[in-house]
C-alpha positions in Angstrom: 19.3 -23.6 61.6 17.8 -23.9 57.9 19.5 -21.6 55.6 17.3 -18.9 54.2 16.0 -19.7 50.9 17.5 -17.3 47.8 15.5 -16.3 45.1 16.3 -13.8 42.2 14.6 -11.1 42.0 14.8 -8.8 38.3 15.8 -5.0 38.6 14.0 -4.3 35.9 10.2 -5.8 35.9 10.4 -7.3 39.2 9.8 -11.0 38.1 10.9 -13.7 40.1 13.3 -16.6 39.2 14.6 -19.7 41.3 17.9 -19.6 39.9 20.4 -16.7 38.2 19.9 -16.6 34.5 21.8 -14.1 32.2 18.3 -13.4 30.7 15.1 -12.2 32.9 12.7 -15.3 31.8 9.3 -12.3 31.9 10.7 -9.6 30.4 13.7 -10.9 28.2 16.4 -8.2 29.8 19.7 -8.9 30.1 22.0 -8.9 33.6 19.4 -7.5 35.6 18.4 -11.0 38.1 20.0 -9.9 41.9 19.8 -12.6 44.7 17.7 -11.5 47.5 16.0 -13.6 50.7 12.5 -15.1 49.7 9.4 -14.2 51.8 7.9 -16.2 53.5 5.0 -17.9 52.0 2.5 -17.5 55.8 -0.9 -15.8 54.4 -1.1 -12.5 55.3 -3.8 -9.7 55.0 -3.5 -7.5 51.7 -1.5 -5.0 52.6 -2.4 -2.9 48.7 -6.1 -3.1 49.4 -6.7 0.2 49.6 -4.7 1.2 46.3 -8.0 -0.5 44.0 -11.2 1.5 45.6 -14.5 -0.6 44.1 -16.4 1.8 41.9 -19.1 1.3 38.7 -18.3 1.3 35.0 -19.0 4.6 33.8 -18.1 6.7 30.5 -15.9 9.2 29.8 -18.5 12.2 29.1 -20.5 11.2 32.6 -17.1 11.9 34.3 -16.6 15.7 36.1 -13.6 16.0 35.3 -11.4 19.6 36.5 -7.9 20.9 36.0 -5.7 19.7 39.0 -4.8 22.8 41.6 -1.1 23.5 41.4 0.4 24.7 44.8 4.0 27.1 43.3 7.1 26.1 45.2 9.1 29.5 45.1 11.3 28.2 42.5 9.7 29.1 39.4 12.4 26.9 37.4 11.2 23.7 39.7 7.5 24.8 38.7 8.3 25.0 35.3 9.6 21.1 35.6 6.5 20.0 37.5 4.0 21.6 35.4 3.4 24.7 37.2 3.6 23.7 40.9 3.2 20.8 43.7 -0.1 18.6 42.8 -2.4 17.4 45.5 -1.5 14.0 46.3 1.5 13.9 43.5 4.1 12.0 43.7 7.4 12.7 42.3 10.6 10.7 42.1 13.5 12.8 41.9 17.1 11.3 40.9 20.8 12.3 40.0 24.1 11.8 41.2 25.6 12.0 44.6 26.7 15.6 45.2 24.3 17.4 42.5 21.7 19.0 44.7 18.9 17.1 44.9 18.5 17.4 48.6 19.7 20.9 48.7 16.8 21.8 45.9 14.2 19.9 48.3 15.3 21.3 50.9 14.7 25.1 49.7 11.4 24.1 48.4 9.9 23.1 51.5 11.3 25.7 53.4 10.0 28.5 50.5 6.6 26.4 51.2 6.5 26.6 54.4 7.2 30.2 54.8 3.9 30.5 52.7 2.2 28.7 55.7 2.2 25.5 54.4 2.8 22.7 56.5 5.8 20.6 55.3 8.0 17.6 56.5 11.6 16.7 56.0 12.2 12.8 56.3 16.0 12.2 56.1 17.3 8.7 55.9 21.2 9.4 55.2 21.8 12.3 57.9 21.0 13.3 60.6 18.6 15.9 62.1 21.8 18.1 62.9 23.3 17.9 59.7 19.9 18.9 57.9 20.0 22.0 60.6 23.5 23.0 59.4 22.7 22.7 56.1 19.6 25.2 56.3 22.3 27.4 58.1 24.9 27.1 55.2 22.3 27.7 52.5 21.6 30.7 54.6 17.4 29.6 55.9 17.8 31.5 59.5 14.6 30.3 61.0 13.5 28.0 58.6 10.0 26.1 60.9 10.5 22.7 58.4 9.9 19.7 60.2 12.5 17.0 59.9 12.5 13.6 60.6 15.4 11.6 60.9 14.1 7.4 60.5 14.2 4.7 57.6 11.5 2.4 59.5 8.2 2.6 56.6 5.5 1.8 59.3 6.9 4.6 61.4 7.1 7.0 58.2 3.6 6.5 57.6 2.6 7.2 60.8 4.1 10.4 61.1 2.4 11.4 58.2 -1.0 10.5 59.3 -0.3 11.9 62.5 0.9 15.4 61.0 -1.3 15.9 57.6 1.8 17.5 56.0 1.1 19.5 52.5 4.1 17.9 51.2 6.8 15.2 52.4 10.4 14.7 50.9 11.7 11.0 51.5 15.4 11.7 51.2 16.0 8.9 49.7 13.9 5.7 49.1 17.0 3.6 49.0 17.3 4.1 52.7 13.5 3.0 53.6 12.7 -0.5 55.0 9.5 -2.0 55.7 9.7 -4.4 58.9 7.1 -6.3 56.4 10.4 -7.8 54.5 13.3 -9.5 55.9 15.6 -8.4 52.7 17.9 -5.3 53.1 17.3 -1.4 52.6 17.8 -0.9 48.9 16.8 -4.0 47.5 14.3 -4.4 44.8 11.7 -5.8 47.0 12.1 -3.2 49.8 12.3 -0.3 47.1 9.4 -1.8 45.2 7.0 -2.2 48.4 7.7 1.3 50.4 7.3 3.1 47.0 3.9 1.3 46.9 2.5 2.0 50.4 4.0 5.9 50.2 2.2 6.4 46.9 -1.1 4.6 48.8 -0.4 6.9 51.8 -0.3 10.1 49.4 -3.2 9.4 47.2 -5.3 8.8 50.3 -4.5 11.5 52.2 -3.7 14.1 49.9 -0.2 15.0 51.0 2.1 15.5 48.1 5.4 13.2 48.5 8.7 13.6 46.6 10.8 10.9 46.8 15.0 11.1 46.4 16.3 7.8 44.4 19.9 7.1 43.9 21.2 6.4 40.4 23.2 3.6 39.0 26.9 4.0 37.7 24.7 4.4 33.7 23.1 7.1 35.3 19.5 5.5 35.5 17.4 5.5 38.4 18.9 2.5 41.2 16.0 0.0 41.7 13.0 -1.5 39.7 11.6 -0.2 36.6 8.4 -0.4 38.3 9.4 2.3 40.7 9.0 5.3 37.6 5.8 3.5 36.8 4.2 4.0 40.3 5.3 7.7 40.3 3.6 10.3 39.0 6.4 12.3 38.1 10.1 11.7 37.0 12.8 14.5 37.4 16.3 13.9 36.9 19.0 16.0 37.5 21.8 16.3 34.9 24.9 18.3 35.3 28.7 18.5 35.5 29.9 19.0 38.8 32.4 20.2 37.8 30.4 23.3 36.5 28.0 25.6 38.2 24.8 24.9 36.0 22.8 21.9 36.8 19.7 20.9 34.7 16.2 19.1 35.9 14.6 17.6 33.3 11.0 16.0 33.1 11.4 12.7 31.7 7.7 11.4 32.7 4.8 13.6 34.3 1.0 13.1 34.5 0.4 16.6 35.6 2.2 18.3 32.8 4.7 18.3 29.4 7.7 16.0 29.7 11.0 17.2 28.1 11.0 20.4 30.2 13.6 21.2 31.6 14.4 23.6 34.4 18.2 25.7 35.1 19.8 26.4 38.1 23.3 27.7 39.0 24.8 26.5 42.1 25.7 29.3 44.5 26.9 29.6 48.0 23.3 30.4 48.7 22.5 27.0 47.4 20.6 26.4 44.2 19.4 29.8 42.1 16.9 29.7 39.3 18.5 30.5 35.4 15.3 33.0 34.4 17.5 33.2 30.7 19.1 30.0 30.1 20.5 30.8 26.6 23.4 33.3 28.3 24.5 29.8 29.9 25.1 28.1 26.5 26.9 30.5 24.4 30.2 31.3 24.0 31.5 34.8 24.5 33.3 35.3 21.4 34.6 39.2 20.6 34.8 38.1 17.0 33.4 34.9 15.0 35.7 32.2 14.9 35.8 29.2 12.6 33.9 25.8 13.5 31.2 28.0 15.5 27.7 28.4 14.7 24.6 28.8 17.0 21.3 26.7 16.8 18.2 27.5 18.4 17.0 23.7 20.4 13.8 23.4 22.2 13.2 21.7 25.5 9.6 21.2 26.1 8.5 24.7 25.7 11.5 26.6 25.8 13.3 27.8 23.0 16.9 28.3 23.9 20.1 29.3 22.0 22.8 26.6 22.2 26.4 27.4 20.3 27.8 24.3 18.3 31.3 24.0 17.9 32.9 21.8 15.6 36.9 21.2 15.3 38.2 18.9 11.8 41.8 18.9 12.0 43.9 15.6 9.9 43.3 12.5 11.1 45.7 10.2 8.8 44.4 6.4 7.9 42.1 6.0 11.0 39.7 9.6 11.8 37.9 9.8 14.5 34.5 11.0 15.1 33.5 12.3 18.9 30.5 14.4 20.0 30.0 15.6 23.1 26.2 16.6 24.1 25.0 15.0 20.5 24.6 11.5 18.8 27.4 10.3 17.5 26.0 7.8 15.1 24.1 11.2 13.7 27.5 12.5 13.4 28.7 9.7 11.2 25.4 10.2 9.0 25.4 13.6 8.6 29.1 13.4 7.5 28.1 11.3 4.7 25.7 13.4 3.5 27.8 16.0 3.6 30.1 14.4 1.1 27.4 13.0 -1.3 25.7 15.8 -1.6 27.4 19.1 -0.8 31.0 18.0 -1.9 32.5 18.3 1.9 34.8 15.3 2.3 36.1 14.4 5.9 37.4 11.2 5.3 41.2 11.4 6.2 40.1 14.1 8.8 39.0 13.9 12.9 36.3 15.4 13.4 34.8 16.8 16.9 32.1 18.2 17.9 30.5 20.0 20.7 27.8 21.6 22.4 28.6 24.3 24.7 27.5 24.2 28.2 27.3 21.0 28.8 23.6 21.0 27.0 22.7 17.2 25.6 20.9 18.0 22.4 19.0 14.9 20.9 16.2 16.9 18.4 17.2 16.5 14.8 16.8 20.4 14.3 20.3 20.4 14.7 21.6 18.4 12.0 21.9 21.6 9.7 23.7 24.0 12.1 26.3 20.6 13.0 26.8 20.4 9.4 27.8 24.4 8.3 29.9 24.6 12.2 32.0 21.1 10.1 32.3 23.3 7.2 33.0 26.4 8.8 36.1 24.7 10.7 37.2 22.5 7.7 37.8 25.9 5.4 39.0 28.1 8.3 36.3 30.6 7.2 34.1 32.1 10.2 30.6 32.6 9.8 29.0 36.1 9.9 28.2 37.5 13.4 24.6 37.2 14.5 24.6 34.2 12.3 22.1 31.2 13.3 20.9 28.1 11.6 18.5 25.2 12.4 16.8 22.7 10.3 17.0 18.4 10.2 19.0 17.8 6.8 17.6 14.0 5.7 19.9 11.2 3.4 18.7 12.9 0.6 20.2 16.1 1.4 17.3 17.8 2.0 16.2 20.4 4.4 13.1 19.3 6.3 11.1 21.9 8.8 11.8 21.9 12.1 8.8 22.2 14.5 7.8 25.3 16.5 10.1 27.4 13.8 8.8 30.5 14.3 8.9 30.4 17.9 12.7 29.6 17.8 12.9 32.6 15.2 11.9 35.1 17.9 14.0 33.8 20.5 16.7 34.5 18.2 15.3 37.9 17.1 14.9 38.7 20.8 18.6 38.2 21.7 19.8 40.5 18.8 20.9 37.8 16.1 20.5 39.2 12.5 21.0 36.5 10.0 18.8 33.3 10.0 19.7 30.2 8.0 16.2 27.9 8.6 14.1 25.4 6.5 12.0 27.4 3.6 8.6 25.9 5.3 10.2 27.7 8.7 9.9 31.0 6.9 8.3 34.0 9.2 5.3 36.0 7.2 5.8 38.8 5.5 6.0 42.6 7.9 5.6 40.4 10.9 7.2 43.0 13.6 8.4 40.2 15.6 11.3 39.5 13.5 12.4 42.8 12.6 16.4 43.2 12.7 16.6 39.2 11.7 17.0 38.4 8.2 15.9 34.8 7.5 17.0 33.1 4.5 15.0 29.4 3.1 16.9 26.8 1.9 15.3 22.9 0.7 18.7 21.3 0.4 22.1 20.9 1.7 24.0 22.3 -1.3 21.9 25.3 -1.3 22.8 26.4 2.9 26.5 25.8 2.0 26.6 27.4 -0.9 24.8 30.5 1.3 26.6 30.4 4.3 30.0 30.9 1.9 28.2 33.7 0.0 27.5 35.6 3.6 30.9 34.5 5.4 
């Protein structure tokens, strides 16, 4: 028999090579070439032609144009995520790792949609029908009318779905579908890359919304090709410690709505529950203030939320460290050296760690001033006041630039009962406004000039 002809195929763009290379030779990335079986080269219909409809060049102001309808999925932290609900022939990629909740999240959906007399299907590629039964049972859906479907095969896939017209289809997960198209295994780039295709084809034709489950790499980005989050209309991951209770969905690409949202859930015995006031989750319950402590108030998307920054500098002899958990560490190492230059804090000899509570990843530079008085706060032993918050990016010049959305982070602040406010002076509320009242807010436009306040309060 001839042996099979290898080719390379590149996780990342999907180019082609005849040989491994350390570097893709089309998109210049590094590592990313996998061996795979080549096609065969026989001509074959085109299988995509009904992804490119013909239709005439027209401009943008002849277009009727309307606001897509949103169908809710009973979880109103998943709608928050998707933009306010299941689209019409949507598709969204959802991905995490193994054990997080994904399918246990999917699987509530559907079965809140189909209570509200939607028709819904459960495609399972990793278990089978039975254990999809026992976990309705466990997460406690008595009843539950969900159609499940236990098969990998694509042609057989789509055929169901044409057969049934479901309102919305969950592929749990992609990884596991194979087109009989292909002669390479389940999971490889070229079988991820072509049944993504032909399920996105399927769902824009017919108008049944599909979510499809990916796996993730050991990094912690989506397994597969790049190309796979650019067919997708939507791109959820799921972050989260499982070693906590919390888990977070965050939008990280969506046509349909604002990316950066991000949705909270707490893991129950009841399966996944919606976090309606997330900012409970992310501070600590301190009786009294305590050194190295001081709460900012981040955004995510549209949400304001209250996130508690801790900060520990203790002596680190001729070789500190510096280790943030939840924040940039090369920010860190900046905003020490400001610091020093220009408010006289010096944290040479010293480690120096820091933390945000909860397991939050914070990566807006609104936090740099409320990282920088927590440092200050531990390195003096000195608590800040109670009901004390601060936000604000500080720049090299020790200045305090304006944070965006300030006054909406103000009243989230005001609405949970904090009284003292240490913010940017171009974040300062108008005069009488009501919604601030019980929160005094001071302005600062440097560095020197919050330190020298925080010590004047403390």
């Amino acid at each position: 028999m001839a042996k099979d002809k290898t080719q390379y195929t590149c996780n990342e763009c999907g180019g082609n090579s005849p040989k491994w290379l350390g570097k893709c030779p089309h998109c210049n990335a590094w590592n990313t070439l996998i061996e795979s079986v080549a096609e065969s080269s026989a001509p074959s219909k085109n299988r995509f032609a009904a992804l490119a409809k013909t239709a005439e060049v027209t401009t943008l102001a002849d277009i009727d144009a309307t606001d897509v309808q949103r169908t809710p999925t009973g979880h109103d932290e998943l709608d928050r995520v998707l933009g306010g609900g299941i689209v019409e022939g949507g598709v969204v990629l959802i991905g995490g790792d193994p054990g997080i909740g994904k399918s246990t999240l999917l699987l509530q959906a559907l079965d809140s949609l189909q209570r509200a007399g939607l028709k819904t299907l459960y495609v399972t590629g990793e278990e089978s029908g039975a254990q999809v039964a026992l976990r309705s049972r466990r997460l406690g859906l008595d009843g539950s009318q969900v159609s499940v479907l236990a098969e990998i095969q694509l042609e057989k896939i789509l055929a169901t779905l044409d057969a049934t017209h479901p309102t919305i289809a969950v592929i749990d997960s992609i990884q596991t579908v194979y087109s009989e198209q292909l002669t390479s295994a389940p999971g490889s780039v070229a079988q991820v890359r072509e049944c993504a295709a032909h399920l996105t084809r399927a769902a824009k034709a017919s108008g049944t919304a599909i979510v499809l489950v990916g796996h993730v790499t050991k990094e912690g980005a989506l397994a597969g090709p790049r190309v796979l989050e650019h067919m997708v209309d939507t791109v959820l991951y799921f972050e989260g410690d499982t070693h906590s209770s919390f888990r977070l969905i965050r939008a990280i690409k969506n046509r349909f709505g604002a990316v950066n949202e991000i949705g909270v859930f707490a893991m129950t015995e009841k399966g996944l529950k919606g976090v309606s006031n997330p900012s409970a989750i992310f501070l600590s319950q301190h009786s009294e203030p305590v050194p190295g402590s001081c709460v900012m108030v981040t955004l995510e998307g549209t949400r304001p939320m209250l996130v508690e920054i801790q900060a520990l500098v203790d002596s680190g002899g001729p070789s500190p460290r510096r280790l943030s958990v939840g924040l940039d560490r090369d920010r860190l190492a900046m905003l020490l050296a400001v610091l020093h230059r220009h408010a006289g804090v010096a944290c040479m000899d010293q480690d120096v760690f820091v933390n945000a509570v909860g397991g939050v990843r914070i990566s807006e530079p609104a936090a740099d001033l409320a990282v920088m008085l927590a440092i200050t706060s531990s390195l003096r032993g000195k608590a800040l006041p109670k009901g004390f918050i601060a936000f604000g990016e500080v720049g090299l010049a020790g200045e305090v630039r304006p944070a965006p959305r300030g006054q909406d982070r103000l009243k989230e602040a005001a609405k949970l009962g904090f009284s003292v406010a240490v913010v940017p002076k171009a974040n300062l509320p108008r005069k009488n406004d009501k919604a601030f009242e019980g929160l005094t807010v001071h302005g600062v436009d440097r560095i020197e000039e919050a330190m020298e306040l925080a010590r004047s309060l403390a």
